[in-house]
PLY file of the C-alpha trace (Angstrom):
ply
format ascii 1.0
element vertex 231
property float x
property float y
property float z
element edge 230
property int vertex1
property int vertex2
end_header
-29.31 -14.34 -133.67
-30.37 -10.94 -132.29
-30.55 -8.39 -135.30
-30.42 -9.55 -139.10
-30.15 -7.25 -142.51
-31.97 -9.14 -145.33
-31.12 -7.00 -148.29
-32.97 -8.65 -151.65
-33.21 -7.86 -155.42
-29.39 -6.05 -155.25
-29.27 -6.56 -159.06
-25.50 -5.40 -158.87
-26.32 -1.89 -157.85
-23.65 -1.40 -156.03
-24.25 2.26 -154.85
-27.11 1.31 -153.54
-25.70 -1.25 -151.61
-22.81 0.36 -150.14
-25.47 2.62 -148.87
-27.68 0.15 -147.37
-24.60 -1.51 -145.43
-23.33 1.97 -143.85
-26.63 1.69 -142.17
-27.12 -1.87 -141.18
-24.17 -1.69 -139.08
-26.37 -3.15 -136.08
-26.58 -6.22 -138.04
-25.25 -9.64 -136.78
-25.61 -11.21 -139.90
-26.71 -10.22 -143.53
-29.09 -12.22 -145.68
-28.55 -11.85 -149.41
-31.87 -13.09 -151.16
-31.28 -13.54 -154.08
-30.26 -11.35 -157.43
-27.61 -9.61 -156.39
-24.76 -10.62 -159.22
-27.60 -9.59 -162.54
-27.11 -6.14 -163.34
-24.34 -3.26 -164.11
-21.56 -4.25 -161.60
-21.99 -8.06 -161.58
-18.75 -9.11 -159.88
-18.03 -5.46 -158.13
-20.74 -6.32 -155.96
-20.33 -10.39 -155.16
-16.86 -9.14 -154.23
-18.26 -6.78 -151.88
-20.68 -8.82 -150.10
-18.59 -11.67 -150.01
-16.10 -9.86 -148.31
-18.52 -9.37 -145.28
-16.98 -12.77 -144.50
-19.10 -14.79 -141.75
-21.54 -12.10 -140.98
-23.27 -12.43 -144.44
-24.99 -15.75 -146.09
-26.44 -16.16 -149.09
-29.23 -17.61 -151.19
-29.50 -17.90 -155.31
-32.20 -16.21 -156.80
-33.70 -16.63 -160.27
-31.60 -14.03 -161.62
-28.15 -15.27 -160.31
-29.15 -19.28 -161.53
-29.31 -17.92 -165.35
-26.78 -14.52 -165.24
-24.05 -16.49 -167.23
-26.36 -18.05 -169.96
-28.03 -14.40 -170.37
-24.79 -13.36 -172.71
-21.22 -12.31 -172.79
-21.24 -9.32 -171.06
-22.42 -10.81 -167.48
-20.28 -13.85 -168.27
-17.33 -11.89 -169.10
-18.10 -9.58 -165.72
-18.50 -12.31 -163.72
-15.63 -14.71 -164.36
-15.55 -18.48 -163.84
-14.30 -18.32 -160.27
-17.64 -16.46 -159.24
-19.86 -18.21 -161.45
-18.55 -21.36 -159.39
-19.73 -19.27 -155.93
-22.88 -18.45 -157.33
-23.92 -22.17 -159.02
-23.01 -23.50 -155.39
-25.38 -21.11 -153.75
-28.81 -22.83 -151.53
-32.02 -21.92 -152.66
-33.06 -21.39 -149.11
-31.57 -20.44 -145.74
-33.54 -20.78 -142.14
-32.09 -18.75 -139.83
-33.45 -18.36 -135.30
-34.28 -15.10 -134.87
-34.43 -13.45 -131.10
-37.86 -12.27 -131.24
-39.16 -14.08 -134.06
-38.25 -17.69 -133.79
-37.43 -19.83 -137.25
-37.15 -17.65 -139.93
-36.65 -19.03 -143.28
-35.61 -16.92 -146.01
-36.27 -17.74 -149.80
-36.11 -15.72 -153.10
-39.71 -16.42 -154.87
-41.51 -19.07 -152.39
-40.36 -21.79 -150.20
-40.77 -24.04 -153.58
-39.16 -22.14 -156.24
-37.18 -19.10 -156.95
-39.29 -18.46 -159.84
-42.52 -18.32 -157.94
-44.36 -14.83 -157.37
-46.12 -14.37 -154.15
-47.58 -10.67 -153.75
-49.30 -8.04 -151.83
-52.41 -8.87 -152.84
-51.67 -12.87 -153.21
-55.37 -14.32 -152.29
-55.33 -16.22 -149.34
-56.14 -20.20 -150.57
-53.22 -19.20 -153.28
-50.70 -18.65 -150.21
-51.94 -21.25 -147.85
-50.53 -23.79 -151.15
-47.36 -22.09 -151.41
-46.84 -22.30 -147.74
-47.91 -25.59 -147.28
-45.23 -27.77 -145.77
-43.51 -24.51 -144.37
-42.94 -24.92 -140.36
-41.04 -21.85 -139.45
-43.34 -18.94 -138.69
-41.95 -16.37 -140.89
-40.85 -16.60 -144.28
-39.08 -13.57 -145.93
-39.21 -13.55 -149.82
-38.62 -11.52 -152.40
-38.31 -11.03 -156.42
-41.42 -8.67 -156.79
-38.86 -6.06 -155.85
-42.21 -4.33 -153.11
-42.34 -4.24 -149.18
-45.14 -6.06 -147.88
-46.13 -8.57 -145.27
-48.92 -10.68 -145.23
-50.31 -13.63 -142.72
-51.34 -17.01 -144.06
-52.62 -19.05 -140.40
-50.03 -18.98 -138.15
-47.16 -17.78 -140.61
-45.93 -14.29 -141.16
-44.93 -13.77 -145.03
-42.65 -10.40 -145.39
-41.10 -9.24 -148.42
-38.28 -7.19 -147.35
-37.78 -5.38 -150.87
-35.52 -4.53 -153.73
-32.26 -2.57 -152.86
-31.20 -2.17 -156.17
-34.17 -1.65 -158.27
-37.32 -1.37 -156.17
-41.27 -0.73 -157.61
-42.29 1.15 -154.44
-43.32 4.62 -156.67
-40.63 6.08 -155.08
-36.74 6.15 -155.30
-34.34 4.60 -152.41
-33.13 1.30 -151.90
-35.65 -0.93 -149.12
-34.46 -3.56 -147.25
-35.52 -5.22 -143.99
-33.93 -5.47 -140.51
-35.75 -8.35 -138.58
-35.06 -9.11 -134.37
-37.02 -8.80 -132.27
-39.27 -7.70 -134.95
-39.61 -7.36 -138.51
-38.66 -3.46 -140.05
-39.11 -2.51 -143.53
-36.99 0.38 -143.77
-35.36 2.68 -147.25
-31.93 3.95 -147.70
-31.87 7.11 -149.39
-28.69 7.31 -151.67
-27.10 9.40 -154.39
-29.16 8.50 -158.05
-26.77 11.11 -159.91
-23.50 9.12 -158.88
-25.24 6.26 -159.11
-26.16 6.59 -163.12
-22.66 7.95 -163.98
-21.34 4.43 -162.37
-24.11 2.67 -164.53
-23.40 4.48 -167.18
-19.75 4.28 -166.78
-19.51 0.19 -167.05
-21.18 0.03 -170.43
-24.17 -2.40 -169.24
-26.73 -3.02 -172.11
-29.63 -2.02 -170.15
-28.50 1.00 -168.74
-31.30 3.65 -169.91
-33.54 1.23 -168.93
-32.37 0.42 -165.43
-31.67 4.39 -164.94
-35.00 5.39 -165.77
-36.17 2.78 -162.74
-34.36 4.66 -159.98
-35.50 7.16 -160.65
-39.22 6.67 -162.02
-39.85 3.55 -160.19
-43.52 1.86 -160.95
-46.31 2.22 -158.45
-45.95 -0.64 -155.83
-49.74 -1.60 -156.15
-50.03 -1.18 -160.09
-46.46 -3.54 -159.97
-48.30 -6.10 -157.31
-51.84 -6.33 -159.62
-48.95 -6.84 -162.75
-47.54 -10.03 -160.88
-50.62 -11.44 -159.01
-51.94 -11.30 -162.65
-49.33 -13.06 -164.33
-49.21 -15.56 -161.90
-52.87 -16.42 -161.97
-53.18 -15.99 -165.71
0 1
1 2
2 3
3 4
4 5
5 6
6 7
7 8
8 9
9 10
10 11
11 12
12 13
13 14
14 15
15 16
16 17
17 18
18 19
19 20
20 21
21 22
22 23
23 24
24 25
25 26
26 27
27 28
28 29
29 30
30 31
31 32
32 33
33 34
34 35
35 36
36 37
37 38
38 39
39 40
40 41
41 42
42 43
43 44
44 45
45 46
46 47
47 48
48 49
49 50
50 51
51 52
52 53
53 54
54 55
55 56
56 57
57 58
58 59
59 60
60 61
61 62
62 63
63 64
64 65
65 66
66 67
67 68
68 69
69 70
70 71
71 72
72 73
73 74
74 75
75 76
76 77
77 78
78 79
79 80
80 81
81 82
82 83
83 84
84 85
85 86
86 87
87 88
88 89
89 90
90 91
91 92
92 93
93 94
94 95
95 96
96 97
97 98
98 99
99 100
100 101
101 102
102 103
103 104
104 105
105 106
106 107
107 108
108 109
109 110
110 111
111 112
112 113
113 114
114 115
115 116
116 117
117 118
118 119
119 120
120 121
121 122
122 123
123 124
124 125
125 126
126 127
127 128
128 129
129 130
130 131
131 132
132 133
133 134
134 135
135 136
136 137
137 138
138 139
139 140
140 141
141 142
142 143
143 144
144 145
145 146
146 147
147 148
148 149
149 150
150 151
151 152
152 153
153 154
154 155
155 156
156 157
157 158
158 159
159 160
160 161
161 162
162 163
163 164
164 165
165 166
166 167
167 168
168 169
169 170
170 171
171 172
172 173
173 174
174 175
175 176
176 177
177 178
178 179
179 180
180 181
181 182
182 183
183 184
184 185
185 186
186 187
187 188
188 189
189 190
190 191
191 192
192 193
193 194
194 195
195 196
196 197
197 198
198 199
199 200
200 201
201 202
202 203
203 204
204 205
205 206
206 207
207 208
208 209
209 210
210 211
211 212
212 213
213 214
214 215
215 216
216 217
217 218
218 219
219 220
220 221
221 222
222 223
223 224
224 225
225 226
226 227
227 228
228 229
229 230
């Protein structure tokens, strides 16, 4: 594969990703990582990226494993049909990459979509999360910050939120990887994006507002999760 997209953390902000695809056009294939269907336009964007056909593939995050037990209104959103799609979903996708070799894409770790790896992630801490691991880059997410990290031999890259990123400043990040590995940012439209928010009567809508456009410090947001999942 020559160029790939891997567009994390969507969390069904689907301005944001409408803008991030208008400029990953280069892309052979797109790599969803994981929690793209929790947030204010749940099945608006599954449709959407589904609809990329065989250019995009997918992997179930945290978020997307518990959106329908989380209540009625992401159930309702959903529907059973896409609930189906999303309980069928692989936890982790390996993918050859011209330039880069194996490349194996996960949301969390290689071992669970729950599990935080960081910026500042010590290095004994990610040699035992890698262990076992024989492509030579991974690509995570679900701490919603760029980084990239090397544990031996393996490259570690978090490619980013698109949809509600802690980088201290607003956009939507992503990664394009082939022959290399880019962290890039989409700027896009906050104003139209909160009157969509708004607009589909999401619970947390003040809340997730308030992130685009006040995101949290990246490294106050990495110390938060390297904390919590040392604690």
């Amino acid at each position: 594969m020559r160029r790939v997209a891997a567009l994390y953390d969507i969390h069904a902000n689907l301005p944001a990703l409408e803008a991030v695809l208008a400029e990953a056009g280069e892309a052979d294939l797109v790599v969803v990582g994981g929690d793209f269907s929790h947030g204010p336009m749940p099945a608006e964007t599954v449709d959407r990226l589904r609809a990329l056909g065989e250019r995009v593939r997918f992997i179930r995050g945290n978020a997307d494993r518990i959106a329908v037990g989380e209540g009625r209104w992401k159930a309702g959103r959903l529907g059973a049909e896409r609930v189906e799609f999303l309980a069928g979903l692989p936890e982790t996708a390996a993918v050859e990459i011209d330039g880069l070799g194996g490349v194996l894409f996960c949301h969390g770790s290689p071992r669970s979509d729950e599990e935080i790896i960081t910026a500042v992630t010590p290095p004994e801490r990610l040699e035992r999360i890698l262990a076992g691991v024989s492509e030579p880059v991974v690509v995570c997410g679900h701490t919603h910050r760029q980084f990239a990290l090397r544990s031996g031999t393996t490259r570690v890259v978090n490619a980013g939120s698109v949809g509600m990123p802690y980088e201290g400043r607003p956009g939507a990040f992503w990664a394009m990887l082939g022959p290399d590995v880019e962290h890039r940012s989409t700027a896009y439209d906050l104003d139209a994006a909160e009157a969509a928010v708004r607009a589909t009567g999401f619970p947390g809508a003040d809340e997730l507002v308030d992130t685009l456009r006040h995101p949290a410090a990246a490294d106050d947001v990495a110390r938060h999760f390297e904390s919590l999942a040392t604690g």
